[in-house]
C-alpha positions, 0 to 999 in steps of 0.5 A: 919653481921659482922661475915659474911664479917669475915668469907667471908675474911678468905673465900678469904684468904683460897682460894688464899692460896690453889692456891698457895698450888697447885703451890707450890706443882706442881712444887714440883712434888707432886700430893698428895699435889696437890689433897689436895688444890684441895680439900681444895679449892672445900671446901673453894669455896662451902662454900663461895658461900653458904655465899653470898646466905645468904648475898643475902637472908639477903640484899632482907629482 
């Protein structure tokens, strides 16, 4: 259980750095680096929404 609320944390932390990322690379001009967060945080909020299923499979046992 403790890996899991690990993993959640750098789950978070990806996240407010991709949105930053996008800021960042917005007012840059750049909109390659742009799709790079986008993607980034697509990835980072799919798997952080596949983690708290598993919590809630895990906390109903």
């Amino acid at each position: 259980m403790g890996k899991k609320i690990l993993v959640n944390v750098l789950y978070n932390v990806g996240l407010i750095l991709s949105i930053f990322g996008m800021g960042w690379a917005y007012n840059n001009n750049s909109p390659l680096i742009i799709f790079f967060f986008v993607a980034t945080f697509a990835t980072f909020l799919y798997f952080k929404i596949q983690l708290v299923k598993d919590f809630r499979k895990d906390i109903k046992k």
